[in-house]
LOFI-830000 format. One record per residue (C-alpha): residue number from 0; residue in one letter; z, x, y. Coordinates in Angstrom, 1 decimal. Each point is the difference from the previous one (the first is absolute). Last residue first. Example, Ala and Ser with C-alpha at 12.3 -4.5 7.8 and 13.67 -1.06 7.14 Angstrom:
REM LOFI-830000
+-----+---------+--------+--------+--------+
| num | residuo |      z |      x |      y |
+-----+---------+--------+--------+--------+
|   1 |       S |    7.1 |   13.7 |   -1.1 |
|   0 |       A |    0.7 |   -1.4 |   -3.4 |
+-----+---------+--------+--------+--------+
***
This chain:
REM LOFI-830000
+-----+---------+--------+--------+--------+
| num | residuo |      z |      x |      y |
+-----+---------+--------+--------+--------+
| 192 |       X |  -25.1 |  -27.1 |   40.0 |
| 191 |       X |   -1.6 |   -1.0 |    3.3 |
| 190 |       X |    1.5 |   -3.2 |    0.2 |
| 189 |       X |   -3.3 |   -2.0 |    0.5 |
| 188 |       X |   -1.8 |    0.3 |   -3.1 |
| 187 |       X |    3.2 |   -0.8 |   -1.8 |
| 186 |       X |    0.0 |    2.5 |   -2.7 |
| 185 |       X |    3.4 |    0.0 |   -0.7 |
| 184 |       X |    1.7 |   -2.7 |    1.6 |
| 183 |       X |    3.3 |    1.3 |    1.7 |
| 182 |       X |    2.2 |   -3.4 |    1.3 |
| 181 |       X |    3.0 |    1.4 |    2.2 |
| 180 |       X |   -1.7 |   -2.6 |    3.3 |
| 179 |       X |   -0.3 |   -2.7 |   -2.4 |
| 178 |       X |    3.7 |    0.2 |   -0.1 |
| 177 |       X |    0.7 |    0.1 |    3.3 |
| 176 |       X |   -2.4 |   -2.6 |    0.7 |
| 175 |       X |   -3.5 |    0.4 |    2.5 |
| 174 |       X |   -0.4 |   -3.1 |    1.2 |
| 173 |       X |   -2.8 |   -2.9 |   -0.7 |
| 172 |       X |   -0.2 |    1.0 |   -3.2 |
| 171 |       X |   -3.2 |    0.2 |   -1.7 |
| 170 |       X |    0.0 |    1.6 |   -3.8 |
| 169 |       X |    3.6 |    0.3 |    0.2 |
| 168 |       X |    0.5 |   -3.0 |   -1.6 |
| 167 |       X |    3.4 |   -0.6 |   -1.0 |
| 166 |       X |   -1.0 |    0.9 |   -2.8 |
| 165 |       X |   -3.4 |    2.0 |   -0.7 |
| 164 |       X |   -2.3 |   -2.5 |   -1.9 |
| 163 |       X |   -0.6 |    2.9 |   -2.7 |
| 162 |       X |   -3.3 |    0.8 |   -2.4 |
| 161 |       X |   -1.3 |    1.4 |   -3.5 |
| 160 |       X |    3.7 |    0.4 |   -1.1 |
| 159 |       X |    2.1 |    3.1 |   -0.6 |
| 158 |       X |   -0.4 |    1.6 |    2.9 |
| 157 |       X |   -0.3 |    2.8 |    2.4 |
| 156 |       X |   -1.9 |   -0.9 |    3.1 |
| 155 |       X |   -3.1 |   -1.2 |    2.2 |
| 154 |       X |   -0.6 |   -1.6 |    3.2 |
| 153 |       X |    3.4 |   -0.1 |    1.5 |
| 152 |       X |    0.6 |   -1.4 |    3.2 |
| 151 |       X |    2.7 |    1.9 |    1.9 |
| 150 |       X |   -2.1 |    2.6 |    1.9 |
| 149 |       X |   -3.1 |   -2.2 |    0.6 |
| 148 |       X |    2.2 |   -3.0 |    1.8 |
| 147 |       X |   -2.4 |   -2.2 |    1.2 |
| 146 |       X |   -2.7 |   -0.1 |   -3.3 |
| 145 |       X |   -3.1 |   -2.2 |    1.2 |
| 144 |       X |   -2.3 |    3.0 |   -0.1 |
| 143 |       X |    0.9 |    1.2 |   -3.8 |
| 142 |       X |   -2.5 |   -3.7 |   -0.6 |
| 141 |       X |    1.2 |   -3.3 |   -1.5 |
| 140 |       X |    4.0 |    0.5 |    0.4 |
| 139 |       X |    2.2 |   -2.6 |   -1.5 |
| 138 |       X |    2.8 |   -1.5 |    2.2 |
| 137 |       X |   -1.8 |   -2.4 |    2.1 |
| 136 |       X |   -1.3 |   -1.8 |   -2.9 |
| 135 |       X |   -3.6 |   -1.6 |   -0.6 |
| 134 |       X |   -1.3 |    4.0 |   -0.5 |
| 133 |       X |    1.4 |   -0.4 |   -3.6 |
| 132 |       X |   -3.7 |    1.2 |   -0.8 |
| 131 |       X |    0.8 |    3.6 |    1.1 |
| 130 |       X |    3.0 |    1.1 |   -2.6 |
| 129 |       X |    1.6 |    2.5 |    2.6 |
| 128 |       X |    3.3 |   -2.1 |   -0.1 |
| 127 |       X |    0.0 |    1.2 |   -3.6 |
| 126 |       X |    1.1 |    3.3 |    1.1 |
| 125 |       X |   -1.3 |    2.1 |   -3.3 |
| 124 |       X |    1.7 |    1.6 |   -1.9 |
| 123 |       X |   -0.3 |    3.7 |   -2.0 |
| 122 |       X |    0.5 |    0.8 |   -3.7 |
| 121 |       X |   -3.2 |   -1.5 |   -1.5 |
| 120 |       X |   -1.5 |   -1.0 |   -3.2 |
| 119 |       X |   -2.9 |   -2.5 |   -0.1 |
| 118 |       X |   -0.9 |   -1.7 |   -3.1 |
| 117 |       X |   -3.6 |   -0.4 |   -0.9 |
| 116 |       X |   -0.9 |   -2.1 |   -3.0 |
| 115 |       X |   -2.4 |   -2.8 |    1.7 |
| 114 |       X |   -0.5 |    1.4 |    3.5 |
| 113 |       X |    0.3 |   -3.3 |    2.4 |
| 112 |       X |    3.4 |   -0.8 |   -0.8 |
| 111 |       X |    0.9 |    3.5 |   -0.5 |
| 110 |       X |    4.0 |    0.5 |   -1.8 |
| 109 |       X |    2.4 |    1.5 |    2.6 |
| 108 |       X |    2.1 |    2.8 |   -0.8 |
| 107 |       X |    3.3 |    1.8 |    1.8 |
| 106 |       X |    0.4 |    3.1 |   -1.0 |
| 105 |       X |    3.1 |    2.8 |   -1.8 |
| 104 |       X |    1.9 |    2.3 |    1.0 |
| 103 |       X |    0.4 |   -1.5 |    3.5 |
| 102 |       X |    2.0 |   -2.7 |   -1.8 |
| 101 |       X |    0.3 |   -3.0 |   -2.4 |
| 100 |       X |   -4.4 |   -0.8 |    1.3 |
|  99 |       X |   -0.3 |   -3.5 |    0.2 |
|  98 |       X |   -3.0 |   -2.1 |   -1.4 |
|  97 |       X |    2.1 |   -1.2 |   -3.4 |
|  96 |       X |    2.6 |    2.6 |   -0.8 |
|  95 |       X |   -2.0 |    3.1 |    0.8 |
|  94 |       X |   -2.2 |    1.5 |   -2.0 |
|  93 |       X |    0.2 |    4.2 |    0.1 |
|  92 |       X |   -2.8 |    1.6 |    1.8 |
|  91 |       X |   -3.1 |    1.0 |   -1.0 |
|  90 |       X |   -0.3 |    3.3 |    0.1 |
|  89 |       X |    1.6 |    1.3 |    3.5 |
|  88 |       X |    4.0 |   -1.3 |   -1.0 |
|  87 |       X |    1.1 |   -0.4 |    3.7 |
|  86 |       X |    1.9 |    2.3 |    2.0 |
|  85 |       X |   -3.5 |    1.4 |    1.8 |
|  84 |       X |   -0.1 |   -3.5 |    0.9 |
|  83 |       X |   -3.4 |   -2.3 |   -1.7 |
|  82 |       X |   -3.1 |   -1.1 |    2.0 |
|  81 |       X |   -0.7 |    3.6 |    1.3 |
|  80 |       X |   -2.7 |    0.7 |   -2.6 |
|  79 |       X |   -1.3 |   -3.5 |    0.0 |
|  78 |       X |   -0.5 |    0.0 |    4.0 |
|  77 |       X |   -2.8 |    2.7 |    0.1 |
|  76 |       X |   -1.9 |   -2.6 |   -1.1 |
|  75 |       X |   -0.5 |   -2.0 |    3.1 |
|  74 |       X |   -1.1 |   -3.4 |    0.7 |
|  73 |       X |    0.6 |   -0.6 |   -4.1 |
|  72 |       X |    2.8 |    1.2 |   -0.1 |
|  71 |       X |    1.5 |   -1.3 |    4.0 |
|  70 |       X |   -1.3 |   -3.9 |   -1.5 |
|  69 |       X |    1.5 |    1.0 |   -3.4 |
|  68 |       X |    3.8 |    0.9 |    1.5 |
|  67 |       X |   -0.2 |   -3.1 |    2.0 |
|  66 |       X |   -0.2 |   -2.6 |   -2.8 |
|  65 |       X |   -3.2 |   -1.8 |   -0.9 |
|  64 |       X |   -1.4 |   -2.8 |    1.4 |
|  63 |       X |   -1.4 |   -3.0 |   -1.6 |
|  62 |       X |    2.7 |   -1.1 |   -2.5 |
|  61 |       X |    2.8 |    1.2 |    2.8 |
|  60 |       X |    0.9 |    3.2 |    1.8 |
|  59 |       X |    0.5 |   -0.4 |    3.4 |
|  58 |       X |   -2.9 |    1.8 |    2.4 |
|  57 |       X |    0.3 |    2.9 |    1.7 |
|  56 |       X |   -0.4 |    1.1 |    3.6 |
|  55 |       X |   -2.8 |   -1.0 |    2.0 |
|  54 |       X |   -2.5 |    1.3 |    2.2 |
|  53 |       X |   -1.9 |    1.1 |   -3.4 |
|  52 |       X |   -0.2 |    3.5 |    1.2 |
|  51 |       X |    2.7 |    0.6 |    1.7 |
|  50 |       X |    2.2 |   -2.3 |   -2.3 |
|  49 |       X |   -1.1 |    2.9 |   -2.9 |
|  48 |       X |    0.4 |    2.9 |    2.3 |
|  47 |       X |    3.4 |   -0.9 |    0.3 |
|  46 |       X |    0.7 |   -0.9 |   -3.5 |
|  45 |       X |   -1.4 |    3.6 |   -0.9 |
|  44 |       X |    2.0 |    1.6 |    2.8 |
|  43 |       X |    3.1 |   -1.7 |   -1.8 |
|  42 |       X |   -1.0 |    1.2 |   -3.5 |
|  41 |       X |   -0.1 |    3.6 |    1.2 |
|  40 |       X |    3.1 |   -0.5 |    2.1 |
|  39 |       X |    1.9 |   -1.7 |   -3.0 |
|  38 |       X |   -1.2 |    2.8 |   -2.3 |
|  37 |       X |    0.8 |    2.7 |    2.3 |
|  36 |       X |    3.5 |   -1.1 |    0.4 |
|  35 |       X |    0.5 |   -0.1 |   -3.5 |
|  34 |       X |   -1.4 |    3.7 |   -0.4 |
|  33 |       X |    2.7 |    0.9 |    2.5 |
|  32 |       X |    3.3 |   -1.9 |   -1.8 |
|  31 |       X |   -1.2 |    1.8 |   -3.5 |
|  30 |       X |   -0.2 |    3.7 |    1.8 |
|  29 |       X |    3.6 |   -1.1 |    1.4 |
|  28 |       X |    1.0 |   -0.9 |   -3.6 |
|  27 |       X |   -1.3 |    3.2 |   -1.2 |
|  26 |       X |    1.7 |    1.7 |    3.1 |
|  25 |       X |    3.3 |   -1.4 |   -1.1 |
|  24 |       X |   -0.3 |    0.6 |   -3.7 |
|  23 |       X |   -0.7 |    3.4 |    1.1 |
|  22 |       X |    2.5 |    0.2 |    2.0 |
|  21 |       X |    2.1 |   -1.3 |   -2.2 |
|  20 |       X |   -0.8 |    2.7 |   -3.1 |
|  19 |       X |    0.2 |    3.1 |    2.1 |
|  18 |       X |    3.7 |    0.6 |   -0.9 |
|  17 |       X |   -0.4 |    0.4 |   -3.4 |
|  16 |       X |    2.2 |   -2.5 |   -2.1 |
|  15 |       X |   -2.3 |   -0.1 |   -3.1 |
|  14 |       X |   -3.0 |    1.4 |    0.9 |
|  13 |       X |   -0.6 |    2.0 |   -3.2 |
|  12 |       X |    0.4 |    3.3 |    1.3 |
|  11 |       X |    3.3 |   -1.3 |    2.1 |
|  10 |       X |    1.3 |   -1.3 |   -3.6 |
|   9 |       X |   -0.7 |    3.7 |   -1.3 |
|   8 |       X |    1.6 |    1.9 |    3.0 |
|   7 |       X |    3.4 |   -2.2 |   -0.6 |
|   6 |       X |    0.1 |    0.8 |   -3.4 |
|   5 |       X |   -0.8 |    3.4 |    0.5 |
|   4 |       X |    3.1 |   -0.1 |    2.5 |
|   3 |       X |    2.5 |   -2.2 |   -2.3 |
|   2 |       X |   -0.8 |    2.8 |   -2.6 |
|   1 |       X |   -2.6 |   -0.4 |   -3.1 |
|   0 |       X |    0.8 |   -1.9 |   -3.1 |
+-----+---------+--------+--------+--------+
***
């Protein structure tokens, strides 16, 4: 059995208990954090360009139109490779209980009603009030030019379903709120992060 220091020297080899180890784990996590952000930007500039172009933003998902996440795929390819978070299992994701992803380990998915077979997997959300043909209702936005309050609306987001009604809405409040105010929405196109 070797001595209490060869011991010690042999756990260190192996990585047990060597110093390094959290700040590794902290800068892989950081490294994680980073990549996320891109994705959301990426897929936010793509959502962007999208309403630019068709001088709308997107449509609800229903029997005849298929849910956001296809419209910015099929607009834009580039958007299947950042569809998922960096945290996320990358080949195809564990199911969820029903649609809902059980954490940022795992996706959200949402079955095509206009592709026969094709299931959508996604880690990001989408601000439902962005949904373009609820345009009857103050509250929902039908273009990224009717948004008031750019730094606290989110756009897009972390998430474990497709889409969020953000509540109490902070989608267009009439005041800046405290606590809208401390909201951080990675990958907002207006926040700058």
């Amino acid at each position: 059995m070797p001595s209490g220091k060869g011991l010690h020297a042999h756990r260190t080899a192996r990585g047990d208990r060597h110093p390094l180890l959290p700040a590794l784990g902290q800068a892989k996590q950081k490294a994680i954090s980073i990549n996320c952000g891109n994705h959301l930007e990426q897929l936010a500039l793509a959502g962007q360009m999208y309403s630019s172009d068709y001088d709308k933003c997107f449509a609800y998902e229903n029997m005849t139109n298929d849910i956001w996440l296809s419209k910015l795929i099929d607009y834009q390819a580039s958007v299947e490779a950042v569809r998922l978070c960096p945290a996320a299992n990358a080949t195809n994701p564990p199911p969820a209980s029903g649609y809902h992803a059980n954490d940022m380990k795992s996706a959200w998915k949402w079955n095509s009603y206009v592709k026969p077979g094709v299931i959508y997997w996604g880690s990001y959300t989408l601000n439902a009030y962005f949904y373009s043909d609820f345009s009857a209702s103050p509250d929902y936005f039908t273009k990224f030019s009717t948004v008031s309050s750019t730094a606290i609306t989110p756009f897009l987001c972390d998430g474990i379903w497709a889409d969020f009604w953000p509540s109490p809405p902070v989608a267009r409040p009439k005041t800046c709120s405290p606590a809208a105010s401390q909201l951080r929405w990675a990958g907002s196109p207006w926040a700058g992060t």
